[in-house]
C-alpha angles and dihedrals in degrees: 000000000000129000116277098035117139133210106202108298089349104095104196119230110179143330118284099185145287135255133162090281090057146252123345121198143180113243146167116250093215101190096057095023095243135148103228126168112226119200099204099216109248106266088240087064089039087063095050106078095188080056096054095045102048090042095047079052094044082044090055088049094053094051085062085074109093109167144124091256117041114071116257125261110211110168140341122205138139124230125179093004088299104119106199141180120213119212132180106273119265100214097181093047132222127339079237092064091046087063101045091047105035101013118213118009110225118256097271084043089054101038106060084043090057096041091048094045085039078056097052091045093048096052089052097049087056085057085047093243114135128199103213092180099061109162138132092273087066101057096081111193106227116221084269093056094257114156107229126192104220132179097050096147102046097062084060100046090049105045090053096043129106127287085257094067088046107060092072085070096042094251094295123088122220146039113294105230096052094036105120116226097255094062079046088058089039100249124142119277119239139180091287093061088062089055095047086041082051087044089061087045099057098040086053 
């Protein structure tokens, strides 16, 4: 997709970055003024409609979550045959960009990431919504250098797709080094498998 596309009212600036959900871009939302981030589904999930209707309920979840650090959900729509999800705009980037470019944080560095994204995921497992990806690229870093827990939503849909939508991710969900034992033995994740996800996290 190139710069200045625009998805209905979303008019698309620049590429954010990709993953195994899709692209995600900066773009203008031009009716209210705002600056938004959209990540555009992967043509191989837009195909599956058992996808699209567990993940536009799982969307509906995650915009439930109203809270200082998980990242906003603001509309979810599909135009063209591009289904996409936007989202408030993340300005400093992933926790996991903040490793690549700058390595480990310092202990005082670490520890308020890891207490604002343990809030996030607190307030979601009250609500009974798990992340089952959790992973540096998901902690998102607002203009203000809040930490933000983002993607709650897509974990869900795609743990419980068809066999089709799996298989981009060869039948297991996750990323390997952050996945927790039990979703290696094929047991159910729970809110325990966030906090060891958030464990690797913190020791990387």
């Amino acid at each position: 997709m190139s710069d200045n596309y625009n998805l209905g009212k979303y008019q698309i600036i620049r590429e954010l970055g990709r993953g195994a959900f899709g692209i995600v871009y900066e773009a203008k939302d031009i009716v209210l003024a705002r600056s938004v981030a959209i990540k555009v589904l992967h043509p191989n999930l837009v195909n599956d409609s058992e996808f699209i209707a567990r993940f536009h309920q799982e969307a509906r979840l995650a915009a439930q979550l109203d809270h200082p650090n998980i990242v906003p959900i603001h509309d979810f729509d599909q135009k063209n045959g591009r289904y996409f999800i936007v989202m408030g705009l993340m300005r400093n980037g992933s926790i996991k960009d903040l490793l690549e470019k700058y390595g480990p944080r310092n202990s005082a560095q670490t520890k308020s990431i890891v207490e604002q994204a343990a809030s996030g995921l607190a307030f979601a497992h009250e609500r009974d919504i798990i992340h089952r990806d959790l992973k540096p690229g998901n902690i998102l870093v607002d203009e203000h250098g809040f930490a933000r827990v983002s993607d709650f939503g897509f974990a869900k849909a795609m743990s419980e797709a068809s066999k089709n939508s799996l298989s981009m991710t060869g039948g297991i969900l996750g990323t390997p080094a952050y996945i927790p034992p039990e979703i290696w033995e094929g047991k159910a994740a729970t809110p325990r498998s966030d906090i060891y996800s958030l464990g690797c996290i913190t020791y990387e």
